[in-house]
N, C-alpha and C positions, 0 to 999 in steps of 0.2 A: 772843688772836688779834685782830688788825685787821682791820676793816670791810670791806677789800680783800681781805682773803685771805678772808674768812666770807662773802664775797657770793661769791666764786669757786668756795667750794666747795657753798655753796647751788645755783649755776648750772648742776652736775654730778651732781646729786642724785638718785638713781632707788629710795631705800629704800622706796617705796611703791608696788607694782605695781598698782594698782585707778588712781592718779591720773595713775602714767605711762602708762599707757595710755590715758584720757582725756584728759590736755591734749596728749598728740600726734597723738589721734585728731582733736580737735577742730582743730588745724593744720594737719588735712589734710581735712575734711568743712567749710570755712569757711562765716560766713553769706556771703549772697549780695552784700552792700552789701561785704565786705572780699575779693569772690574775687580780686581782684588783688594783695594783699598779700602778704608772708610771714611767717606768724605765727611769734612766740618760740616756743610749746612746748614753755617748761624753767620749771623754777621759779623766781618773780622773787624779787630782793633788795630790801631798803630801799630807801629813797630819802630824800636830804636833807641838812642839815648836820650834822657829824659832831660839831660843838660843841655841836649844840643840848641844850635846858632842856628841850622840849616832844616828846614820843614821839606818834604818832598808832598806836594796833594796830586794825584792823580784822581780819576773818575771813579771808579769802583771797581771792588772784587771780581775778575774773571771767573765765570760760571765753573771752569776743571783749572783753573789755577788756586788761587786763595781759597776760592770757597771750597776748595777738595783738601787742600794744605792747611789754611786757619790761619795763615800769615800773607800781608799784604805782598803784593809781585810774588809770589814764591810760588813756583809749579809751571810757568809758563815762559812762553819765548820773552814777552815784555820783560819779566821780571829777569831773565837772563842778559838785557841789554841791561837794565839800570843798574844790577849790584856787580855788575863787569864794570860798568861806570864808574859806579861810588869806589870801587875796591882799584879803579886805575887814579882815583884821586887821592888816596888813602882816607878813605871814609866807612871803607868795611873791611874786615879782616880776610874775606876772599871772597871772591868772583862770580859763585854760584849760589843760588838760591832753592831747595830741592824741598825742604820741608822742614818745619817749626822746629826739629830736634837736629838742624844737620849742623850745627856750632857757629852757624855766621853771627857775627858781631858788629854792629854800627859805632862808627865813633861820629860826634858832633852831627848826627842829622837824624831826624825823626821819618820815618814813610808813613803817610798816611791817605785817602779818598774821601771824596766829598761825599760821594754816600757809599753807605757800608755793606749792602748786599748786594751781591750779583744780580744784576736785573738782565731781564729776557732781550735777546740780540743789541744786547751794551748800553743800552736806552733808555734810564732812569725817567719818570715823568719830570715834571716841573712841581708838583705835589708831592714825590718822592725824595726832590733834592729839597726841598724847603723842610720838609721831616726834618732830615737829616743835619741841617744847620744847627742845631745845638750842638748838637755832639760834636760839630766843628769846631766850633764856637769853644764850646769848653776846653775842648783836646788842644787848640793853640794858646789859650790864655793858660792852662797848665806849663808851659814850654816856658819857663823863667828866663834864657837866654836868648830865646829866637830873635834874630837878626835877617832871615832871609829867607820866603816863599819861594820854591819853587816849582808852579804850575804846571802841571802834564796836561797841555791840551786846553781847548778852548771853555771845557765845564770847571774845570780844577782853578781855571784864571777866576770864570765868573764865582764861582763860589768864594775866592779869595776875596772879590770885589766885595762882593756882597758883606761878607763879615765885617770888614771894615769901611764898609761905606764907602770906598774911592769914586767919587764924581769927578769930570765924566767919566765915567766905563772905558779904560784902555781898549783900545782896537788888539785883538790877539795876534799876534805872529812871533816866530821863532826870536830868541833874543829881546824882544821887548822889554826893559826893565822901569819899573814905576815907582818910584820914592811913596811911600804908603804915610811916614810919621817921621819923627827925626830920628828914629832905633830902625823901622822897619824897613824893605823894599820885596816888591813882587819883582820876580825874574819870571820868565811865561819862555817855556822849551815846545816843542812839538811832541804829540804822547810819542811813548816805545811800543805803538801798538806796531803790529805785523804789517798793517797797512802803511804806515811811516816806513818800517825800516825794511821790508823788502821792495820799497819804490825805492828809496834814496832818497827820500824826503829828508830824513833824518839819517844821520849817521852817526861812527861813533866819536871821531873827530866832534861834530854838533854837538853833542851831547858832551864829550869832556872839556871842553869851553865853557858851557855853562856849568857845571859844578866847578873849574878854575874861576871863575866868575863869582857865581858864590861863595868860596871861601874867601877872595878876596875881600868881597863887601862883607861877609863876615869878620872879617881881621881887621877893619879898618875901625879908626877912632870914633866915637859918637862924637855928634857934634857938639 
C-alpha cells in the first residue's frame, strides 16, 4: 500500500471507541485560546518526505495540537521544539509548525506516532497501541529508503521494538542507539513533551545531536 492510500485510510479509522470518542469530544469542548477553529478530530497521518532515510515515531497526536491541526507535532510547544530541530539540522524548510497549510517542508525525514489518535491524558492502552501496529507497520515498509528510527520516548522505542522484533528489548534512554538489520538502526531521544523540556531533561543541544547522529548513520555506507 502507498502512503496515500494508508493515510486515507488511517483518516477514516474508528477501530477504537475509548479514543473516538475523545478526540471528537475534544473537537467539540475546545481550549478557549482555539474556540474559533475547527478542529481535525480524526486520526492524523505522517508527514514528510516519502524518500526519506530518517523516520521520527513519537507517541501520539496531542489532544489541541494535531488533533486540532491534522498534522503530526503541529499546534503545540512539542512540535515547536522538533521542527526548530529538524530545520537547525536542515531537514525542514523552517522552524515553525502552526498548521497543515502554513508551507513547512520536510526534506529526508518522515514524522510519524505509534498510535494515531489523541488518547485521554496521553495514555494510549496496550490494546490501543497493538491496533495501531499495522498502520505502523505499513507506514515504515512504505519508506523505500529508511535508514534510521528515531524514537520519541519510551512508547515510540517499544513500538519500534515491536515491529521488528528486536530481542532483547533495548533498555530506553536518551541516545541509546541499536543496530536493528544491516540497513536499519533505532536511535531512542527523550520526547519534546513540556515535561522534558521545561525540566532540562532535554534540551535543544540533545536533541540536535541526535538528528547530527541521524544523518550521519544515514549517510554512511551499507555494509
Amino acid at each position: 500500500m502507498n502512503l496515500d492510500s494508508l493515510n486515507r485510510e488511517i483518516e477514516s479509522c474508528r477501530k477504537c471507541p475509548r479514543l473516538v470518542e475523545w478526540r471528537e469530544q475534544v473537537a467539540v469542548d475546545k481550549r478557549a485560546s482555539y474556540k474559533d477553529e475547527t478542529y481535525w478530530g480524526k486520526p492524523v497521518p505522517g508527514f514528510g518526505d516519502p524518500g526519506a532515510q530518517i523516520a521520527v515515531v513519537g507517541l501520539a497526536p496531542a489532544a489541541h495540537g494535531a488533533n486540532r491541526t491534522g498534522r503530526m507535532f503541529t499546534g503545540d510547544r512539542s512540535g515547536d521544539w522538533l521542527y526548530r530541530g529538524l530545520h537547525n539540522a536542515g531537514l525542514a524548510n523552517q522552524a515553525e509548525s502552526v498548521s497543515a497549510d502554513d508551507g513547512l517542508k520536510l526534506s529526508n525525514v518522515w514524522v510519524t506516532s505509534a498510535v494515531k489518535c489523541a488518547p485521554p491524558d496521553n495514555k494510549p492502552t496496550a490494546e490501543e497501541q497493538n491496533i495501531c501496529r499495522d498502520y505502523l507497520r505499513t507506514e515504515l515498509n512504505a519508506l523505500p529508503n529508511l535508514r534510521v528510527l528515531i524514537a520519541l520516548g519510551g512508547i515510540g522505542a517499544s513500538a519500534v521494538a515491536r515491529h521488528f522484533d528486536i530481542s532483547p528489548r533495548p533498555k530506553f534512554g536518551h541516545g541509546v542507539e541499536v543496530p536493528i538489520d544491516d540497513r536499519l538502526t533505532l536511535l531512542c531521544s527523550y520526547h519534546v513533551s513540556q515535561q522534558n523540556t521545561f525540566t532540562g531533561r532535554l534540551t535543544e543541544e540533545m536533541l540536535d545531536e541526535i538528528f547530527e547522529r541521524a544523518q550521519r548513520i544515514a549517510a554512511s555506507p551499507l555494509a
